[in-house]
TORMI-463724 format. One record per residue: residue number from 1; x, y, z of N, C-alpha, C in turn. Coordinates in steps of 0.02 Angstrom, whole numbers, plus 50000, padded with zeros to 5 digits. Last residue first. Layout:
BEGIN
[NUM [X Y Z] [X Y Z] [X Y Z]]
...
END
This chain:
BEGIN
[265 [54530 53447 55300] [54546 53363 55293] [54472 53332 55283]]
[264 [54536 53597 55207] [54520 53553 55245] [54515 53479 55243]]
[263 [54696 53682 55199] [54658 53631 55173] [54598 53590 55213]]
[262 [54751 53859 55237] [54763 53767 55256] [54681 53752 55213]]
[261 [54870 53927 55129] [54799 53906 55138] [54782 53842 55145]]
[260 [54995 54029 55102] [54964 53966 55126] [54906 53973 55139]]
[259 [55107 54098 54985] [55057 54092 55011] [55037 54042 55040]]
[258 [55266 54171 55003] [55230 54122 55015] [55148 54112 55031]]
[257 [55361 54287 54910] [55286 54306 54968] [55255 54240 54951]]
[256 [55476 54400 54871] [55460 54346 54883] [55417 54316 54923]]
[255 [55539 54531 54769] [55524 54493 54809] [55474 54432 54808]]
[254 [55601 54565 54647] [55613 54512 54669] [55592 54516 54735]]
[253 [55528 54686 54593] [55523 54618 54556] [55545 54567 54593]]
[252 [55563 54778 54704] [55497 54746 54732] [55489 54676 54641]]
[251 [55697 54824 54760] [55669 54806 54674] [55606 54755 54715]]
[250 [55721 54936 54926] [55732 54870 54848] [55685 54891 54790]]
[249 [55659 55006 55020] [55593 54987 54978] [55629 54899 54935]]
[248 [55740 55033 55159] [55742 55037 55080] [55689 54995 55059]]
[247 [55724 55015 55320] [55742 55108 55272] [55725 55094 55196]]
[246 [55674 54899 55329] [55659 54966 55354] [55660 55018 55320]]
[245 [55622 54820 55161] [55665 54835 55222] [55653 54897 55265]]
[244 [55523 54721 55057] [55551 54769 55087] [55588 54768 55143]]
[243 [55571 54552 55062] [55532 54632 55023] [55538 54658 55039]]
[242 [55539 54385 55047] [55573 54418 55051] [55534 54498 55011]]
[241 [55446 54307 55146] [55525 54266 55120] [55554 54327 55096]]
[240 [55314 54323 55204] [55364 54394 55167] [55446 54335 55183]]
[239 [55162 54254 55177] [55245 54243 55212] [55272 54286 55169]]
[238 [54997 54247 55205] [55053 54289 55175] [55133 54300 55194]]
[237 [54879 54155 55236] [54951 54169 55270] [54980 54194 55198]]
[236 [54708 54131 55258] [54746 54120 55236] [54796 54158 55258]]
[235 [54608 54045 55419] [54654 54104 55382] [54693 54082 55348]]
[234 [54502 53974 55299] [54534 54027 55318] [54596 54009 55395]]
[233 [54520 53820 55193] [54507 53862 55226] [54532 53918 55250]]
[232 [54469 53727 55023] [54504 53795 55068] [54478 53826 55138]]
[231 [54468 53592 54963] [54416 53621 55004] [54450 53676 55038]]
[230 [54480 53522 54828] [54527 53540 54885] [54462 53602 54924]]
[229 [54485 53477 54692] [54424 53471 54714] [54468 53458 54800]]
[228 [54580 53496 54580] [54578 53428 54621] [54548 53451 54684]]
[227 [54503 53639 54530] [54533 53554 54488] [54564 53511 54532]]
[226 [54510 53706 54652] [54461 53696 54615] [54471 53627 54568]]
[225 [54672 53719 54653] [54624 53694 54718] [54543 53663 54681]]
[224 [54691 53782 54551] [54707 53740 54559] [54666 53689 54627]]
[223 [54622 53906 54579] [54619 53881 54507] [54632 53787 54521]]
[222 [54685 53953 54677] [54615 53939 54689] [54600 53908 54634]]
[221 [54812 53985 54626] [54796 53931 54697] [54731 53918 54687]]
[220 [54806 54089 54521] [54826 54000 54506] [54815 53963 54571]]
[219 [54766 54181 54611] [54674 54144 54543] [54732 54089 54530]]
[218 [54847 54222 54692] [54779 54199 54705] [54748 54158 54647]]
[217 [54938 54233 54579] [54965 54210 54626] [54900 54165 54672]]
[216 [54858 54378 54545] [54890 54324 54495] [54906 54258 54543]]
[215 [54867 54444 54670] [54830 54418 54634] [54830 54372 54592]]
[214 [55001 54496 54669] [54983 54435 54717] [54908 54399 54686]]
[213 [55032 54621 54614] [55023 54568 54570] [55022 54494 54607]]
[212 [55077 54703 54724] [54993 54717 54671] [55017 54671 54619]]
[211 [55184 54654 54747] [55160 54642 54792] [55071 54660 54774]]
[210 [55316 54591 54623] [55293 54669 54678] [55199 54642 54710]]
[209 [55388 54446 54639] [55376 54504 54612] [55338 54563 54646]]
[208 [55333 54274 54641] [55401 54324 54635] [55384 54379 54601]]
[207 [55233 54173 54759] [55226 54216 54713] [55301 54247 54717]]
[206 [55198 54003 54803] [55263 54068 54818] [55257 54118 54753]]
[205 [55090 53894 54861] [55136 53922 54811] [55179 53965 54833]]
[204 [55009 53782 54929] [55047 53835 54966] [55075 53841 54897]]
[203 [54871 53721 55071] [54906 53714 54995] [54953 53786 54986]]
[202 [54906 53615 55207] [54903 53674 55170] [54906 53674 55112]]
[201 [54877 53520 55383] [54885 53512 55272] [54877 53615 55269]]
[200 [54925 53520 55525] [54874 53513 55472] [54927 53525 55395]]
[199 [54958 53577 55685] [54983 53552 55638] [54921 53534 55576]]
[198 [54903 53751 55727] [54895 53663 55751] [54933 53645 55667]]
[197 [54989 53866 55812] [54948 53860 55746] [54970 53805 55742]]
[196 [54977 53969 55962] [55020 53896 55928] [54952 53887 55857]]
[195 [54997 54132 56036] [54960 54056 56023] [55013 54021 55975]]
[194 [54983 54291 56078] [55043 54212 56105] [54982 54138 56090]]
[193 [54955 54427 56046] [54935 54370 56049] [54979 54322 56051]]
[192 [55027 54579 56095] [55013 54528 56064] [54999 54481 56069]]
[191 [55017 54687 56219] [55002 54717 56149] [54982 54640 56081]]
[190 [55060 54614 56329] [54989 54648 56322] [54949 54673 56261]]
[189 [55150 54480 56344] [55134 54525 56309] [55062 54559 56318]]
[188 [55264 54346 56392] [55197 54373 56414] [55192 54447 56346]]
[187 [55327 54211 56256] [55326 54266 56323] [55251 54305 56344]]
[186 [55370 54040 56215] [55314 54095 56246] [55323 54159 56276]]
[185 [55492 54036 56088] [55467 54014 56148] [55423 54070 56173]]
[184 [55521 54096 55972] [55556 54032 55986] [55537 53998 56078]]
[183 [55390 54137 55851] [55443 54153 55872] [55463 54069 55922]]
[182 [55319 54195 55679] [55348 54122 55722] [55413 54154 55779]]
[181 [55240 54356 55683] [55284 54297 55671] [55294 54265 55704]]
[180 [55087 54440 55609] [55135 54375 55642] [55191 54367 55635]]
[179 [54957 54539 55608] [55017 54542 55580] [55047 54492 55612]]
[178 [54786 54515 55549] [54842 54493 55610] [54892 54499 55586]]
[177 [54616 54565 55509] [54674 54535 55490] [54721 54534 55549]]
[176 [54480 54609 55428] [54508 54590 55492] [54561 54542 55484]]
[175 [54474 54758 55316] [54463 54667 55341] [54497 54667 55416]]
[174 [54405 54865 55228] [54430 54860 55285] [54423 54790 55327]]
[173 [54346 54826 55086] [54384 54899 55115] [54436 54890 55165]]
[172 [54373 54656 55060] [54331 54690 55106] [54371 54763 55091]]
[171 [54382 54497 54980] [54407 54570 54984] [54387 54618 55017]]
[170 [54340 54366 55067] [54309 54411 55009] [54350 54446 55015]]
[169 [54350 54293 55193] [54361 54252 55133] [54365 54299 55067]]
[168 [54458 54364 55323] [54405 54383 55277] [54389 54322 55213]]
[167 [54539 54328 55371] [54513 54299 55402] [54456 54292 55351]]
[166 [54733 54325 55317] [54681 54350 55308] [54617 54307 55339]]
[165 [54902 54357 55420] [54838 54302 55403] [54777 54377 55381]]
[164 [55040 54383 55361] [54998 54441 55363] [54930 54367 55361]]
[163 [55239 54362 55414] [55161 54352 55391] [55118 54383 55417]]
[162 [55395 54360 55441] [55341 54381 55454] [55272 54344 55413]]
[161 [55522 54210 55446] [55485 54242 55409] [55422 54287 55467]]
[160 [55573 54171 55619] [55553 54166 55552] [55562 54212 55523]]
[159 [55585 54189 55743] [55585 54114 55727] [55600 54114 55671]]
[158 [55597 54323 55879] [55586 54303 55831] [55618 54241 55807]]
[157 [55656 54370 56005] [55620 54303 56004] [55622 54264 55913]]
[156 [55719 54489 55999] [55745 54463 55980] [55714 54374 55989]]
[155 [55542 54581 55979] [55642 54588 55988] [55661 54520 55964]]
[154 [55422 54581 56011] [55476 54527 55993] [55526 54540 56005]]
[153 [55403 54727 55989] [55364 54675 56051] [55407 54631 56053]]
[152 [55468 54755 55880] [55476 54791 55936] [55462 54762 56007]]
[151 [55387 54693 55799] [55442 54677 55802] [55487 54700 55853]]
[150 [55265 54766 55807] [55261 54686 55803] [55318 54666 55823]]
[149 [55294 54876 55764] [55265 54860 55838] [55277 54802 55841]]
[148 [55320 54880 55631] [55374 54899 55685] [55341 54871 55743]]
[147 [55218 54830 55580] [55271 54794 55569] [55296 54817 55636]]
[146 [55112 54916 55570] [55100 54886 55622] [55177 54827 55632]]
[145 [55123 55008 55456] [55115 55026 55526] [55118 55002 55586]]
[144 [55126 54895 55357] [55187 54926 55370] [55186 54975 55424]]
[143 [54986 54874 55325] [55031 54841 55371] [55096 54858 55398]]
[142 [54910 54959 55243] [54937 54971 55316] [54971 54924 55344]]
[141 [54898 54882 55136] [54941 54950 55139] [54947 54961 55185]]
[140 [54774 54816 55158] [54842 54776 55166] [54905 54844 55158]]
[139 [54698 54873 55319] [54687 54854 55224] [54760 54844 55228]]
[138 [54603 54849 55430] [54654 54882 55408] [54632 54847 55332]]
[137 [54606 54789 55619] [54553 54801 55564] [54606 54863 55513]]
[136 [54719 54667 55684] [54718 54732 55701] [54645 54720 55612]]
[135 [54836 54584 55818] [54775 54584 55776] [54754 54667 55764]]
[134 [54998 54508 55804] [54943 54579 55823] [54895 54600 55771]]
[133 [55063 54364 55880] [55006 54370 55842] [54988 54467 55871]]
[132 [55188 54262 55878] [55145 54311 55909] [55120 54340 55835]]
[131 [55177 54055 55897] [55162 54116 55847] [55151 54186 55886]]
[130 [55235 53906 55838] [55220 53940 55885] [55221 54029 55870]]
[129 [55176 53771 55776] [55196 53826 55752] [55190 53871 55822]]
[128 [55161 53606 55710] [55126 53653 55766] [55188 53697 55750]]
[127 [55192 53570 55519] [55203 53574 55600] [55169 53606 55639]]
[126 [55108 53545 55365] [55136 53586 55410] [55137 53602 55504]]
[125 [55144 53480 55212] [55125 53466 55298] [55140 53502 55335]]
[124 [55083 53544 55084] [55127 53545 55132] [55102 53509 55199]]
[123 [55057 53524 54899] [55021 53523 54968] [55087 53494 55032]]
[122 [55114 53642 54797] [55120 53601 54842] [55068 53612 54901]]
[121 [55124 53710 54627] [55072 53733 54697] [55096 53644 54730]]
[120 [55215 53858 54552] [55216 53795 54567] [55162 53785 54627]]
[119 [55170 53988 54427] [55141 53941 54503] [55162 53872 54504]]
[118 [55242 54083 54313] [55213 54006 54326] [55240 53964 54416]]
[117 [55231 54228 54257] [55237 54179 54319] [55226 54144 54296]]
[116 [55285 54262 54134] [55231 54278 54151] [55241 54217 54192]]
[115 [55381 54420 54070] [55389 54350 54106] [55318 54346 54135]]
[114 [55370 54513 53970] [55443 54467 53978] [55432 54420 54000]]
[113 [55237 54558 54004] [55237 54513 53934] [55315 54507 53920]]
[112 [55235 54579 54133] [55192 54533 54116] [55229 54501 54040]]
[111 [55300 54707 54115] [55350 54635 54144] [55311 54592 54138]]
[110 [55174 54785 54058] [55309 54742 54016] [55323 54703 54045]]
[109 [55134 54813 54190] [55104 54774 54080] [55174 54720 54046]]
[108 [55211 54860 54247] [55192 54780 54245] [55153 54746 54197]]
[107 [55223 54990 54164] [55272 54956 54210] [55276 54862 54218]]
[106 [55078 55022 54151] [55117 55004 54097] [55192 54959 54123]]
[105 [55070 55036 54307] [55014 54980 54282] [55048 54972 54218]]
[104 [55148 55138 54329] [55133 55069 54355] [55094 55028 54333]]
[103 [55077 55234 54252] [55142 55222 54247] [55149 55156 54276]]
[102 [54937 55248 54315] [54939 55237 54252] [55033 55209 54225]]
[101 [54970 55296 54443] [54960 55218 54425] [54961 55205 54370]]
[100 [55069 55419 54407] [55067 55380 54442] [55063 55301 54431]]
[99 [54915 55484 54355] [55001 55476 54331] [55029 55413 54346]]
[98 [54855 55495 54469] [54831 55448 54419] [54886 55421 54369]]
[97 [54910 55580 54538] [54929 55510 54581] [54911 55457 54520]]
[96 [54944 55672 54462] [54987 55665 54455] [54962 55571 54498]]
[95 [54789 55710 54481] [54802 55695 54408] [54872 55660 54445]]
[94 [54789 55741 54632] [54749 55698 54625] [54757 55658 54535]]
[93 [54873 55858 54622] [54904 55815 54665] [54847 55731 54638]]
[92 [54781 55938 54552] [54860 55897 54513] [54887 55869 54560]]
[91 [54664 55949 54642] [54671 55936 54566] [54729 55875 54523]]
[90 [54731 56029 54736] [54709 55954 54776] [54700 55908 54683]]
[89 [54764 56142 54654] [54829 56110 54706] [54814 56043 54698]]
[88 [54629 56196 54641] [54680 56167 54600] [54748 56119 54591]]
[87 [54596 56208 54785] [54569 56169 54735] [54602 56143 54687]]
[86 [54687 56323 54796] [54683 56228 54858] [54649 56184 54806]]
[85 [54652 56406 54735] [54721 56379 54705] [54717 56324 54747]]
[84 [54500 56423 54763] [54508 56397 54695] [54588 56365 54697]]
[83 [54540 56517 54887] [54532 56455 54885] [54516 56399 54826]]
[82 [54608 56624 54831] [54650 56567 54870] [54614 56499 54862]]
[81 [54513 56672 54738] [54574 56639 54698] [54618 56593 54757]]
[80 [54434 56740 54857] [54390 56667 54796] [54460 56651 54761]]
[79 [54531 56811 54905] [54493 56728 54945] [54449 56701 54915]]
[78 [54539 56909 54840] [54599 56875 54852] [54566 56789 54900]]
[77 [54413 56958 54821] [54433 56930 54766] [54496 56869 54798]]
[76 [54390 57017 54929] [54352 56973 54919] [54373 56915 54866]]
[75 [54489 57103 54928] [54488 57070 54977] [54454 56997 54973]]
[74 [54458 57175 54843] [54503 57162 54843] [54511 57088 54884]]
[73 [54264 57163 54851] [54328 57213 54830] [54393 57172 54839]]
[72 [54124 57156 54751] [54200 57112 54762] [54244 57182 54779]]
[71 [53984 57076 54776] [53998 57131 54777] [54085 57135 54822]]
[70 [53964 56916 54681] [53966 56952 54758] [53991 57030 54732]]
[69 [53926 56905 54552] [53853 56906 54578] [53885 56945 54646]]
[68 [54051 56842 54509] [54040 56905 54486] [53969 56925 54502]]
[67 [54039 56732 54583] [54114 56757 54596] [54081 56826 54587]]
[66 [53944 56634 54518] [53950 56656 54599] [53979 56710 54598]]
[65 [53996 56649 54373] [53928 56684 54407] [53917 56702 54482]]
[64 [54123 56569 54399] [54106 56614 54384] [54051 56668 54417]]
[63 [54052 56429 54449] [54101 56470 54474] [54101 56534 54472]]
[62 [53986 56398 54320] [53953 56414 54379] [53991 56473 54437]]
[61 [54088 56397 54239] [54025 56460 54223] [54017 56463 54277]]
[60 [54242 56370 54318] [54194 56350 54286] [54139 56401 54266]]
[59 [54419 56437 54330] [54350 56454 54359] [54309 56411 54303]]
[58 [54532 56451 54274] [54498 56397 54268] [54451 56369 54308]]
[57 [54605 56562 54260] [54609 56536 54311] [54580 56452 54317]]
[56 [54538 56613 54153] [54623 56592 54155] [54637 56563 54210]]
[55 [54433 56659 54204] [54425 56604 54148] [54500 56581 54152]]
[54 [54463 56782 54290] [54424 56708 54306] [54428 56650 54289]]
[53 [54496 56852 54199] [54535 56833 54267] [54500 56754 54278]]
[52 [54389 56847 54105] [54447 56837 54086] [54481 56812 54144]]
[51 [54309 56940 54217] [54281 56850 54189] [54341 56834 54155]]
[50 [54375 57035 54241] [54361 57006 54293] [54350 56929 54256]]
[49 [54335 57104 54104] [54398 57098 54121] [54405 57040 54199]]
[48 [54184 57121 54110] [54222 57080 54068] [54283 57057 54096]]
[47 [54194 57200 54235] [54161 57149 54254] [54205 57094 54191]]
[46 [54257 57328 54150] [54292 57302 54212] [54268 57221 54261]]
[45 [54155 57324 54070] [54221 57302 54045] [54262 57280 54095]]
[44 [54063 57371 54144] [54047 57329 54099] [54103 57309 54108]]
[43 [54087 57501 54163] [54073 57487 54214] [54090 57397 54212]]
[42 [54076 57561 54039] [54160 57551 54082] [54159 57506 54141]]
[41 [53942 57468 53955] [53965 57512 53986] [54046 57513 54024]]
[40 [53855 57427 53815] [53898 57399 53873] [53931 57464 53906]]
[39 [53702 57370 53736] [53756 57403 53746] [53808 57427 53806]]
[38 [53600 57280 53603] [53660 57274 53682] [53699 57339 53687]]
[37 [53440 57300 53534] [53531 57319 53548] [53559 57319 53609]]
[36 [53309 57303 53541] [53349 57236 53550] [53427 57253 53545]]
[35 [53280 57436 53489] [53275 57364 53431] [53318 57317 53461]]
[34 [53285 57515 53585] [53240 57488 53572] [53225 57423 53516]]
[33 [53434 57439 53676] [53394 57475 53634] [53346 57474 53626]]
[32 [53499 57408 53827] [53462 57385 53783] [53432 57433 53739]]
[31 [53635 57426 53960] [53573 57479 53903] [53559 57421 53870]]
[30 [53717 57350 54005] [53705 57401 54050] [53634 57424 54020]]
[29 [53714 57175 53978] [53731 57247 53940] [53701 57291 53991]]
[28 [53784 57058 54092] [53716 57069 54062] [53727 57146 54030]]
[27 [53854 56926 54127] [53870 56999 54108] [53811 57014 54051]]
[26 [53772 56831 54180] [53847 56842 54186] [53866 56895 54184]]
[25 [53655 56774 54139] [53673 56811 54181] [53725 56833 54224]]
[24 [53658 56695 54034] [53652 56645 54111] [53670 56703 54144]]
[23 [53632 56796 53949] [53595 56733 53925] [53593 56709 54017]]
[22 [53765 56859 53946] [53706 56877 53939] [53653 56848 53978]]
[21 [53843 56760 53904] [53856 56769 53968] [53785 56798 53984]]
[20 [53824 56708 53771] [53798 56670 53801] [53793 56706 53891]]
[19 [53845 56855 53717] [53777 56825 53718] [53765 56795 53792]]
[18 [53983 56857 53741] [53960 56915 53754] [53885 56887 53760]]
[17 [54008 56740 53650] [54044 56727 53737] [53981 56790 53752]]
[16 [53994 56782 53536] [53951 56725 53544] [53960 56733 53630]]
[15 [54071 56907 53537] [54000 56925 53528] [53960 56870 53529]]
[14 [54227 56865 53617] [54156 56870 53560] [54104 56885 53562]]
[13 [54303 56974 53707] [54261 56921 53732] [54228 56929 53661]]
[12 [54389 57086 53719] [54429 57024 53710] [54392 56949 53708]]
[11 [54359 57217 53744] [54354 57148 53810] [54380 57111 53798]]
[10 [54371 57275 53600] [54372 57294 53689] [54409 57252 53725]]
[9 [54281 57190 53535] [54345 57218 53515] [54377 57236 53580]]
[8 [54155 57190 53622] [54169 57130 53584] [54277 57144 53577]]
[7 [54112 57330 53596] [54143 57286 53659] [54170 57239 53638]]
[6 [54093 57324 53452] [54140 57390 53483] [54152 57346 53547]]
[5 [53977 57240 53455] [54047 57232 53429] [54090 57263 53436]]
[4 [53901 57288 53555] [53924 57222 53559] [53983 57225 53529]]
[3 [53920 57472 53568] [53905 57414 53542] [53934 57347 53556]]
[2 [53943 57577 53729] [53971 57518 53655] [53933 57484 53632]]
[1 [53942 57730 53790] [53918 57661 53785] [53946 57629 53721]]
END
C-alpha cells in the first residue's frame, strides 16, 4: 500500500487532484487509517492511470466518474473514447465554423471602414410585368436550391434579372417566400406560378457587395421611406443584377442586388 504522497509521486496526480477525486468519488483510497490516512493500492494506480487517459482526452469530471464507475474492459473502453472522438470531431467542426464567421465579420469590418455605401433611393414607375413564380417556405440561404428548378422550368423563356419576393414583413427562421423571373410570354407549368405583377410605384435602391450586408441597404430604404412619410408594402423584391454563378461563387464585393418595395398610392 502507499501513502498519498508515495502515490501522489506514482500516478502523477497531486495530493490536491488525489483529494478532490476522493471527495466526488473518483478514486477513492483502497485503506483508510485509523488517523484518517489514505492509502492506495496497484489496483488504485491502474484506475489513476485510466483518469490521466481520460483527462488527456478531455473527458470532463462528470465524464470521468461515469467512465471509471463502469466495470471496463477493453472493449468498453474503446467505445467511451469512440464516442467522446464524434464529440470532439462535432466540437472543432463547430470552433472552426465560429472561425469562420469571426473571419468574415473582420473581413467586412475593413471593407466597412474603406468604403461605406451610400444608397441612392428612387421612386420608380414600374410596368405590368410578366412573371414565373416558385413558391416555396425557406430562409434566404436556401435559395440556391431552388434556382436550378426555376430555371430549368424556364429554359429559355426567361426576360431578366432573377428575384427573391419577401411576403414576411419581419425576419422569420423560416418565411414564406418565391423564387422569380420575368419571362417573355405565358407557358403552362405544374411546378410554377404564371402571373403578371400590376403596374404601380416602388421605392427602390441597389445595394454593392456580399449579400450579409443587405441589411445596411434595408435600414437606408426604410430610413428613407420613414422621412418622406412613404407607406411600404409587401412583397418586397430582391433583383440579383449581379452574383453568383453556377459553378463560381466570384468576388461577392461586387455583386449587385436591386431592392424594391412597392409603395402604397
Amino acid at each position: 500500500m502507499y501513502t498519498i504522497g508515495e502515490f501522489s509521486k506514482i500516478s502523477k496526480l497531486t495530493a490536491k487532484a488525489l483529494r478532490y477525486y476522493d471527495q466526488e468519488g473518483i478514486l477513492t483510497p483502497s485503506d483508510r487509517g485509523a488517523n484518517g490516512y489514505r492509502y492506495y493500492s496497484n489496483e488504485d494506480l491502474a484506475k489513476a492511470e485510466l483518469i490521466l487517459l481520460l483527462k488527456q482526452f478531455d473527458f470532463t469530471i462528470a465524464e470521468i466518474k461515469e467512465v471509471v464507475a463502469y466495470e471496463l474492459n477493453e472493449e468498453d473502453l474503446a467505445a467511451f473514447l469512440a464516442e467522446k472522438r464524434t464529440q470532439l470531431a462535432e466540437k472543432v467542426a463547430r470552433q472552426k465554423a465560429l472561425i469562420q464567421q469571426m473571419d468574415d465579420l473582420l473581413k467586412h469590418t475593413e471593407t466597412r471602414e474603406r468604403r461605406q455605401m451610400e444608397y441612392k433611393m428612387t421612386v420608380e414607375e414600374l410596368s405590368a410585368e410578366r412573371v414565373a413564380l416558385l413558391y416555396f417556405e425557406g430562409t434566404f440561404k436556401e435559395i440556391g436550391q431552388y434556382t436550378g428548378k426555376l430555371f430549368q422550368e424556364v429554359k429559355g423563356r426567361g426576360n431578366g434579372a432573377p428575384f427573391c419576393l419577401y411576403f414576411d414583413e419581419e425576419v422569420n427562421e423560416i418565411g414564406k417566400m418565391a423564387l422569380g423571373v420575368p419571362i417573355k410570354k405565358t407557358f403552362d407549368s405544374d411546378l410554377l406560378k404564371i402571373t403578371t405583377f400590376p403596374a404601380g410605384q416602388a421605392l427602390c435602391t441597389t445595394h454593392v457587395g456580399s449579400y450579409d450586408r443587405l441589411n445596411e441597404a434595408y435600414k437606408a430604404l426604410i430610413d428613407y421611406a420613414k422621412a418622406n412619410e412613404l407607406t411600404l408594402e409587401t412583397p418586397w423584391r430582391e433583383v440579383y443584377l449581379k452574383g453568383p454563378g453556377k459553378f463560381f461563387k466570384g468576388n461577392p464585393e461586387s455583386y449587385q442586388t436591386k431592392i424594391v418595395v412597392p409603395i402604397k398610392e
